[in-house]
C-alpha positions, -999 to 999 in steps of 0.1 A, spaced: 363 -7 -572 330 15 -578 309 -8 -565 328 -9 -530 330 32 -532 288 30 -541 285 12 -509 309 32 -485 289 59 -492 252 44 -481 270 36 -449 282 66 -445 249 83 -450 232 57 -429 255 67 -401 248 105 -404 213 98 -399 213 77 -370 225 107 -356 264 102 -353 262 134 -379 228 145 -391 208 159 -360 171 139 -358 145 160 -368 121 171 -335 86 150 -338 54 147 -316 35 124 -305 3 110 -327 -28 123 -308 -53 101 -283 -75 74 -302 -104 84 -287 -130 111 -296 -158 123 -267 -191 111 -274 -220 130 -282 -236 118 -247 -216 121 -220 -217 116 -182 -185 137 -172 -156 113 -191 -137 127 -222 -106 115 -235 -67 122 -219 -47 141 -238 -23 119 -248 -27 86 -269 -16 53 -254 -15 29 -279 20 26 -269 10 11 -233 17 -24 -239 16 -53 -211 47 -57 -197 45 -90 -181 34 -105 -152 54 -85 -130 37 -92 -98 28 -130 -102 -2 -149 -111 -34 -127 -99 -63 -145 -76 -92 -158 -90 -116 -131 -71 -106 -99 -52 -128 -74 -36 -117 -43 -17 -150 -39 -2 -142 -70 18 -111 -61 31 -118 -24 42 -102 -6 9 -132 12 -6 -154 42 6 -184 51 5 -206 56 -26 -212 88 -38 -240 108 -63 -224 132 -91 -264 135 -102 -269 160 -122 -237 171 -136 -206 157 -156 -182 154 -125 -176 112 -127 -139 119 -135 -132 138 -103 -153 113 -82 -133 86 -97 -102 102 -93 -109 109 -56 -122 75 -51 -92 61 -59 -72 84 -36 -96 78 -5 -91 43 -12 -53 46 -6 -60 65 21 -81 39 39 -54 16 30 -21 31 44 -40 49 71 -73 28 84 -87 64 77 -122 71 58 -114 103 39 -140 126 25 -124 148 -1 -142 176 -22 -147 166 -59 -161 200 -64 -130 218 -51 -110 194 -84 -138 203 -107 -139 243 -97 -101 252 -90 -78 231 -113 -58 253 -135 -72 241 -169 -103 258 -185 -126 228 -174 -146 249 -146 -181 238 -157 -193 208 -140 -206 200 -174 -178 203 -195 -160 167 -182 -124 160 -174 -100 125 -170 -76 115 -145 -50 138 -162 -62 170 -151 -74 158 -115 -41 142 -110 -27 171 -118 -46 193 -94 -38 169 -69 1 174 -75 1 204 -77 -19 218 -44 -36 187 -26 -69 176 -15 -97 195 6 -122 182 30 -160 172 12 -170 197 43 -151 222 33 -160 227 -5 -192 204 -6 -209 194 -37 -225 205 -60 -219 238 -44 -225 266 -77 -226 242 -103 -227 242 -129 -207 273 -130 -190 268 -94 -169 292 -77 -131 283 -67 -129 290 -30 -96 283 -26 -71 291 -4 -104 291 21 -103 256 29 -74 234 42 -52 210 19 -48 177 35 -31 150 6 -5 156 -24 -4 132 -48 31 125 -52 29 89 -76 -2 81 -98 8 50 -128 -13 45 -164 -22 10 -161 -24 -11 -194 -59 -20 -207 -56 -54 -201 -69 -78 -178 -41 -93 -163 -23 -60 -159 -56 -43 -142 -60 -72 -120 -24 -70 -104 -29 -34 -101 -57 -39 -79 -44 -65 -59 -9 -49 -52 -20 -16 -50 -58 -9 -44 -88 2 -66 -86 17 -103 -99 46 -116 -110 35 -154 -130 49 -180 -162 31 -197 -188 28 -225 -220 37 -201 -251 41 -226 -252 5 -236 -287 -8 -232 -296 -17 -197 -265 1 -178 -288 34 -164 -316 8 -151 -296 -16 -140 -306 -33 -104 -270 -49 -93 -287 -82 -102 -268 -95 -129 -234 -96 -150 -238 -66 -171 -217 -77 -212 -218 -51 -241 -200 -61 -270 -200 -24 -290 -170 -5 -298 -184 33 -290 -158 53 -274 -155 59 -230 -179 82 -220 -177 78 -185 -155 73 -155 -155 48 -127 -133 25 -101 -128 -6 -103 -125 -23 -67 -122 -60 -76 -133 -90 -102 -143 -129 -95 -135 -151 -128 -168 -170 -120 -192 -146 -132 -205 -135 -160 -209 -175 -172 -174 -179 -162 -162 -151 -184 -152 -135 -153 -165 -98 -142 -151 -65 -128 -167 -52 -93 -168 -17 -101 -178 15 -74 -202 39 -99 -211 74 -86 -249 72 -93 -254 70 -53 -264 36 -39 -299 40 -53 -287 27 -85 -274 -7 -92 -260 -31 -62 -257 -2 -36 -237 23 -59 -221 -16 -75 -220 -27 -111 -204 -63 -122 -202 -61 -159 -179 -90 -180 -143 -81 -189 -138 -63 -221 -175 -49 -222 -185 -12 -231 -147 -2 -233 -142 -7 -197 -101 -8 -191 -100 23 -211 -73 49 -198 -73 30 -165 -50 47 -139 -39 45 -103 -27 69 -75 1 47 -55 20 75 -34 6 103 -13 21 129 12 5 150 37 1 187 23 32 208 36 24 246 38 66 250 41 72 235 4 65 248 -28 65 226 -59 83 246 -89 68 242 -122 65 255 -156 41 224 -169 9 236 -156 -14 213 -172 10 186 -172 12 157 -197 -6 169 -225 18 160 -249 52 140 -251 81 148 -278 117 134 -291 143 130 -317 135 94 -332 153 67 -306 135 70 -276 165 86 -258 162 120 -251 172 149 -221 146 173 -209 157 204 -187 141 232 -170 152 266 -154 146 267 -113 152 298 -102 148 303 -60 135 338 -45 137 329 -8 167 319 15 175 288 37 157 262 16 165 232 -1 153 216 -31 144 182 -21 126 163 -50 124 160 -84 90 151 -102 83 143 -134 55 125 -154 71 92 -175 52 89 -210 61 51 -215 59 17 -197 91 13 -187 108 39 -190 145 48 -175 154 84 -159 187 97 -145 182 129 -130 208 157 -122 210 191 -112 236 212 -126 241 251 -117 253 266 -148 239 265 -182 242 287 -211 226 271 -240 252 246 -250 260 218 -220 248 219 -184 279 221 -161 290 221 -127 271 195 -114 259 201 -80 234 168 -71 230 134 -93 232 116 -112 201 96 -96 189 68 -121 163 42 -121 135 32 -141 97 31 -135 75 -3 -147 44 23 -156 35 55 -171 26 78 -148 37 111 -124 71 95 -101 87 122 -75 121 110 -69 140 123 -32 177 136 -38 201 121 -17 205 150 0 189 183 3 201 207 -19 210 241 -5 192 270 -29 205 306 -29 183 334 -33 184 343 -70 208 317 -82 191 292 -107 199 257 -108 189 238 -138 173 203 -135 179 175 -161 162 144 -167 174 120 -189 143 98 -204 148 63 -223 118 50 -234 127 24 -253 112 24 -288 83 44 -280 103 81 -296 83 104 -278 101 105 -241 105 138 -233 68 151 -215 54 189 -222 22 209 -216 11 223 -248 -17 241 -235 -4 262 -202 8 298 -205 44 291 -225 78 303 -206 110 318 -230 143 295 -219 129 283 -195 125 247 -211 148 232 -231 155 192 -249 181 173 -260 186 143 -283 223 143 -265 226 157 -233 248 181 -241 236 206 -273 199 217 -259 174 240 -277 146 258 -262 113 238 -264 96 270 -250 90 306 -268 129 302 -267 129 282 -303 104 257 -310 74 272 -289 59 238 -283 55 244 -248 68 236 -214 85 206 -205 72 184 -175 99 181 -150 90 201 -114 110 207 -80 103 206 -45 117 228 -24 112 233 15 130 240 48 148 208 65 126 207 90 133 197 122 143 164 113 178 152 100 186 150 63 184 123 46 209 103 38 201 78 7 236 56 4 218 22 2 190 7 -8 157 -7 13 152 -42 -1 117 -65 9 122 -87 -19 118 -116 1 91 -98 19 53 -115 30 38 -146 11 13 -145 -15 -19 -151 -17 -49 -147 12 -36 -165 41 -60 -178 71 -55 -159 102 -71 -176 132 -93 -152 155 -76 -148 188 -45 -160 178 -9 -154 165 -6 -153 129 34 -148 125 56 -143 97 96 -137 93 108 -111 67 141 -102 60 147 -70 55 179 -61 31 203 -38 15 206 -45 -18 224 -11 -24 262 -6 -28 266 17 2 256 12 42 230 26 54 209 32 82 171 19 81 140 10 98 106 -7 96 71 6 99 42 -21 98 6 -12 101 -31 -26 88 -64 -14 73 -85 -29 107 -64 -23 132 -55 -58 144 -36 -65 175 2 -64 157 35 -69 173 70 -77 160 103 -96 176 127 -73 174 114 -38 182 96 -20 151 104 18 135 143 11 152 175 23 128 195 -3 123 231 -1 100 229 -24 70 263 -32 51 252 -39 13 243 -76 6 230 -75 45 200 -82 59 178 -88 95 154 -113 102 120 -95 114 93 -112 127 58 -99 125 26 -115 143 -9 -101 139 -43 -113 158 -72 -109 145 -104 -94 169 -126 -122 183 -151 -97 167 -136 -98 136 -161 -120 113 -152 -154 93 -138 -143 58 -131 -107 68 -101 -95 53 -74 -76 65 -41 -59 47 -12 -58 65 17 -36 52 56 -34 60 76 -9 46 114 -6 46 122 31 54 162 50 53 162 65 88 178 101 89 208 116 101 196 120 138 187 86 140 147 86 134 126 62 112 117 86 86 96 71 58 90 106 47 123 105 29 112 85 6 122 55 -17 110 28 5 99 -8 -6 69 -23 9 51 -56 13 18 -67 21 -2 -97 31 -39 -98 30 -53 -118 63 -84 -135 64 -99 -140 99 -110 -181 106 -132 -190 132 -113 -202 161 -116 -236 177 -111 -250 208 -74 -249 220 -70 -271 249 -39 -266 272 -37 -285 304 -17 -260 333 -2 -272 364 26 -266 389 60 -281 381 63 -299 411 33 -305 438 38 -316 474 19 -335 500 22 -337 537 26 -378 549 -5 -391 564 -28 -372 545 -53 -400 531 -71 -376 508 -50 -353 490 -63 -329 461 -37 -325 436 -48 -301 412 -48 -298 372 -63 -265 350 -82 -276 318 -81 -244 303 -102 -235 267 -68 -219 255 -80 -193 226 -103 -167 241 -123 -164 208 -131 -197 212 -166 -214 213 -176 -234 248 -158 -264 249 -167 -297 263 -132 -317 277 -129 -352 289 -102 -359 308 -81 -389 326 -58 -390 353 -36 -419 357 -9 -429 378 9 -467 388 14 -452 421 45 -461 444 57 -488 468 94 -494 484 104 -508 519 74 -509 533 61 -474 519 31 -471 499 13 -445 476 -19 -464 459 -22 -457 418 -45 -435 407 -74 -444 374 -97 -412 379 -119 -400 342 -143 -369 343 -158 -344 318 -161 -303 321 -192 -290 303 -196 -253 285 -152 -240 291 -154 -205 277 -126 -191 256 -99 -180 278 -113 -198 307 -99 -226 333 -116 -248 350 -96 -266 375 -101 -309 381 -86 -331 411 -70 -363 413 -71 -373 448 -38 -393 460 -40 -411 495 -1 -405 513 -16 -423 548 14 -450 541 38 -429 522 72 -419 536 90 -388 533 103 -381 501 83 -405 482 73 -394 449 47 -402 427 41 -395 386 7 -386 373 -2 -381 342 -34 -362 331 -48 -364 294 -71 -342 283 -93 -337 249 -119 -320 226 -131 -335 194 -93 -347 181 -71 -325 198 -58 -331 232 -32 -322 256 -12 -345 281 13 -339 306 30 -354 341 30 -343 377 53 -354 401 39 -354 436 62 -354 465 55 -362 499 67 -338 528 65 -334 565 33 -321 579 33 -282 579 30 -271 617 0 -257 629 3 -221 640 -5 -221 684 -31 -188 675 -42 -189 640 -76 -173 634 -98 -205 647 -77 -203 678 -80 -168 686 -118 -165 679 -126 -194 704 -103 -176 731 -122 -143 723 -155 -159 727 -145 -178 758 -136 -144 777 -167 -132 769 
C-alpha cells in the first residue's frame, strides 16, 4: 500500500509540472551561433539563433538539375557597395528587385543607402554592417525609395536620413528564413526567386577571383558577408554542383558581378532568407507597432504553445484595421489570430474579429488579411492575439529586446487566458512582435474571405518547351477548397511579356461552392524574337474578388502557380488552304483551280514545299472530265506566307453538274499536309453587254 501512495504522488507532481498546476517558468531563447569576424565586408550575424531551422521536406518536389534567374529575366543588375560595409542592404534589395522583375516585368532601382541611413536601429554607419533582419524590417515598416532619390554612397560613412524627402514605392509584407541546406535553398529559388544568403568571403582567391572557375573553401570561419544567390547547375564544381551567386563588387570583379563557388564552401547557406510578398506603399495605412526592431529575440513557457498579445489603440476615425503581421520564429509554425476589445489583465473578451488560423512552412514576417475590415473608434483599444505553436522549438512567442520598451502594452501567455506583461508591465523583456494595419476602405468593396482560392492542381513542373510563334496551352482548374462559397477570379501575367490569352475571360468573379472548381485554359506565344533557350515565367494567381464584384488580389490570401517557358526554334508548319467547294464554267478546256501552300508559323525559317495534285477525273453518259497527275515545288515560303499553286482541269466535255475530287498533298522534310477539292461544273457566267473592254472601244471609236 506505500508503494502505490509513493507512486501517486510522482504522478501527481509530474502533472503539476506539465503545467495542469505548476505555471512553466518564462525562458528565452539561446543566442545566434555566430560571432562577426574581425574582417568584415558589411555582414554580421541576425539576432536570433537558428539552429532550430531544420529541413522540412521536400515540400515543393524534386528541384532541377541547373537553374538560373539571369536566364529567365529574374535578376537585376549588378551593383558596387565599394568602399563601405553595405553588402547586407544590397542583398536585401537584390532580392526584392528580383521579385519585383518577377511579378511585374519591372527593373527596379531601390536606394540601399536610404536602408543603411534611416532604419530605426543604431546601425547608421555604412561601416558598422547589418543582416536581412534589420533591412527587412525597414522594409515593413515604411517601404522602398528610388536609387535616384537617395543615391549611394551619398554621406557615407556617416550618411544623413533624408526621409520623408523621397517617395516610398514597395512594403514588404512576407519575407521566409530558408534552411541552410541544399535542397531547401534550391526549391526556394526555383519557386520563389533569388536568395539573399550570408558567406565566408576572405578565403584565399575570392577578392581576385576572374569568374573563371568553381570557387570550394572547406574552412569553418564564421559569414562575413552578404550575397544572392540566383541559381546552381549540379555539374560544376567536378560534379559537386555550384551556386550562381550575384556579389555587389560591381561587374569588374568576378564573371560580370558573378561568382560560382561549390555547395557547402566558405559558409555559404548561412542565415539565407527570402522576400516572397510585396505591396505597393499606401500613404492612407499606418502599420501599428510596438516591435521596432522586430525579431530580436523569441520567448515561451516550455511546450512550444504560447499566446502573444498587444494593445492597439486608434486616434483617428473612419478606419479599419485590416491586417495582422507578425514574424513566426519556427519552421512550421501554427497561428490563430483574434482580436478581442476588452482586456484587463486576466482573459481577453468580447471577441470582435477571428479566430483566423493557419500555419506557415517557414520562419519569417507573414501579414495575414482579416476577413473583413474591422471598424476602429477613435480612442477605443482593441487588443490583438496571436496564438503561436511551434512545435518543440519552446521559444514561439517573438519580441524586440532592443527598441524603446512600452508599459502593458505587451503581454504573453502560456494559456490564452491568464497574461502577464512582457513589457515594463512585469517582466521588462521587451515588446512583443505582432503589428496592425489599419487604413480607410478605399474605394473598393470589402473583402469578403468565406472560401478558399485553391491552384493545387495548378501548372506542370519542370521547364517546358514553348515553340516561337505558336500556342503553348495549358488547362488549370481553379478551386475552392474552403468550407464556404465564395466569389473569385484569376490574374495571369509573365516576366517577358509574351503574347498571353486565356478561354474563358481572365480577372472575371466567378461564385465557387466549396469542393468546386472551373477549368481555365491559358496559352502563351513566345516572340519570333525571343531567342532559343530563353526563359520565361508565367504566373496565375487565384484572387477572392470583393463585394462590388472586382478582381481584387490586393485582399490577399491568394495561391499562385507558375510555369517556366522556354522558347524552341520554330519549324516549318505547312498548311494547305483552299475553298470548300470550287466551280467551273462547261467548256472551259483550261481551268485554274487553285490551292494556298502556306509556311503556317510566322517565326518560321523559308521553307521549301513539294507538292502533288491528283485526281481520277470523271466520266458518265457520254460526259467527260480528264484526271489530273500534276507535281511542283515552291522555293524560299516565308513564315506566315502563302504561296498559291494550280491544277489545271479541262471541263470542254464536262456536263453540268459534274463534279470532280482532287486531292493535293503537300510536304517539308517529314511533315505534310493533304486535303480534297471538289470541283463542280456550272453554266457559263454571262458576259456583261458594256463591261469595261466594251465601253473603252465605244469611247475610242467616237473619237
Amino acid at each position: 500500500m506505500k508503494s502505490r501512495i509513493v507512486i501517486s504522488a510522482v504522478a501527481f507532481l509530474l502533472i503539476l509540472a506539465s503545467g495542469a498546476g505548476l505555471a512553466q517558468e518564462l525562458q528565452k531563447a539561446p543566442p545566434p551561433k555566430y560571432q562577426r569576424p574581425e574582417e568584415n565586408f558589411g555582414y554580421i550575424p541576425p539576432p536570433v539563433s537558428l539552429e532550430h531551422i531544420k529541413p522540412a521536406g521536400n515540400i515543393f518536389g524534386a528541384a532541377a538539375s541547373s537553374w538560373d534567374w539571369r536566364t529567365s529575366g529574374g535578376v537585376t543588375p549588378v551593383k558596387n557597395q565599394n568602399p563601405y560595409g553595405t553588402c547586407w542592404s544590397f542583398a536585401t534589395l537584390g532580392c526584392l528587385e528580383s521579385q519585383v522583375l518577377l511579378s511585374e516585368a519591372f527593373t527596379a532601382d531601390y536606394s540601399e543607402l536610404n536602408i543603411q541611413a534611416c532604419n530605426l536601429t543604431s546601425y547608421h554607419d555604412c561601416n558598422a554592417g547589418g543582416n536581412a533582419w534589420i533591412s527587412v524590417n525597414y522594409l515593413a515598416q515604411l517601404g522602398t525609395v528610388q536609387e535616384s532619390c537617395d543615391p549611394y554612397p551619398g554621406g557615407c560613412p556617416t550618411p544623413t536620413c533624408i526621409n520623408p524627402t523621397c517617395d516610398f514605392y514597395k512594403q514588404v509584407r512576407e519575407w521566409r528564413v530558408i534552411p541552410n541546406d541544399v535542397t531547401s535553398i534550391k526549391n526556394a529559388i526555383q519557386n520563389y526567386g533569388p536568395v539573399y544568403t550570408g558567406i565566408y568571403a576572405s578565403f584565399p582567391g575570392f577578392g581576385s577571383y576572374d569568374g573563371s572557375t568553381c570557387l570550394s573553401y572547406s574552412g569553418t570561419e564564421s559569414p562575413n558577408h552578404a550575397v544572392l544567390i540566383v541559381g546552381w547547375d549540379d555539374s560544376m564544381c567536378g560534379g559537386n554542383g555550384a551556386w550562381i551567386v550575384k556579389n555587389s563588387w560591381g561587374t569588374g570583379w568576378g564573371d560580370n558581378g558573378y561568382f560560382y563557388i561549390e555547395y557547402g564552401s566558405a559558409q555559404i547557406g548561412t542565415d539565407t532568407s527570402i522576400i516572397t510578398g510585396y505591396t505597393d506603399y499606401d500613404p492612407t495605412e499606418t502599420i501599428y507597432y510596438y516591435d521596432e526592431w522586430g525579431w530580436w529575440q523569441s520567448v515561451g513557457y516550455g511546450d512550444g504553445d504560447d499566446w502573444g498579445l498587444i494593445e492597439l489603440t486608434h486616434n483617428s476615425s473612419s478606419e479599419y484595421l485590416k491586417k495582422v503581421s507578425f514574424w513566426a520564429v519556427n519552421n512550421p509554425t501554427s497561428y490563430t489570430i483574434n482580436v478581442y476589445d476588452d482586456f484587463s489583465g486576466g482573459s481577453p473578451s468580447n471577441l470582435l474579429a477571428g479566430p483566423i488560423s493557419g500555419s506557415v512552412s517557414e520562419a519569417g514576417y507573414y501579414t495575414v488579411d482579416l476577413a473583413s475590415p474591422l471598424l476602429l473608434i477613435n480612442g477605443d483599444p482593441v487588443y490583438i492575439e496571436v496564438e503561436f505553436n511551434t512545435g518543440s522549438y519552446t521559444y514561439p512567442v517573438p519580441y524586440d529586446s532592443q527598441g524603446s520598451m512600452e508599459t502593458n502594452k505587451c503581454f504573453i501567455s502560456n494559456n490564452g487566458s491568464s497574461y502577464s506583461a512582457l513589457d515594463n508591465g512585469n517582466y521588462a523583456y521587451g515588446d512583443v512582435g505582432i503589428r496592425g494595419v489599419i487604413g480607410p476602405l478605399g474605394d473598393t468593396g470589402d473583402c469578403s474571405k468565406e472560401g478558399t482560392p485553391d491552384l493545387g492542381s495548378g501548372f506542370p513542373s519542370g521547364t517546358q518547351s514553348a515553340v516561337k510563334g505558336e500556342q503553348w496551352c495549358y488547362t488549370i482548374y481553379p478551386a475552392n477548397s474552403g468550407a464556404s462559397a465564395d466569389t473569385f477570379c484569376l490574374e495571369v501575367f509573365d516576366t517577358r511579356g509574351w503574347d498571353i490569352s486565356a478561354d474563358p475571360a481572365l480577372e472575371v468573379c466567378r461564385e465557387l461552392s466549396p469542393g468546386s472548381n472551373w477549368a481555365q485554359e491559358i496559352c502563351v506565344v513566345p516572340p519570333c524574337s525571343a531567342s532559343p533557350g530563353e526563359l520565361d515565367t508565367v504566373y496565375a494567381v487565384m484572387a477572392y474578388c470583393d463585394t462590388d464584384g472586382i478582381c481584387s488580389p490586393d485582399c490577399g490570401g491568394n495561391d499562385t502557380t507558375m510555369v517556366i517557358l522556354s522558347a524552341a526554334e520554330a519549324e516549318s508548319n505547312i498548311f494547305i488552304n483552299q475553298a470548300d467547294r470550287y466551280y467551273v464554267e462547261v467548256g472551259q478546256a483550261f481551268a485554274s483551280v487553285p490551292f494556298g501552300l502556306c509556311n503556317q508559323n510566322p517565326c518560321a525559317p523559308d521553307a521549301d514545299y513539294s507538292y502533288e495534285i491528283t485526281s481520277p477525273g470523271y466520266s458518265s453518259g457520254g460526259c467527260f472530265i480528264p484526271s489530273v497527275n500534276e507535281t511542283g515545288d515552291e522555293y524560299g515560303v516565308s513564315g506566315g506566307e502563302c504561296r498559291t499553286v494550280y491544277a489545271t482541269v479541262n471541263a470542254n466535255n464536262a456536263c453540268l453538274g459534274d463534279t470532280a475530287d482532287l486531292q493535293i498533298i503537300a510536304w517539308v522534310d517529314s511533315k505534310y499536309d493533304t486535303c480534297h477539292q471538289i470541283v463542280e461544273i456550272i453554266e457559263p457566267r454571262p458576259v456583261p453587254v458594256f463591261d469595261n473592254t466594251v465601253l473603252t472601244v465605244l469611247v475610242l471609236g467616237l473619237i
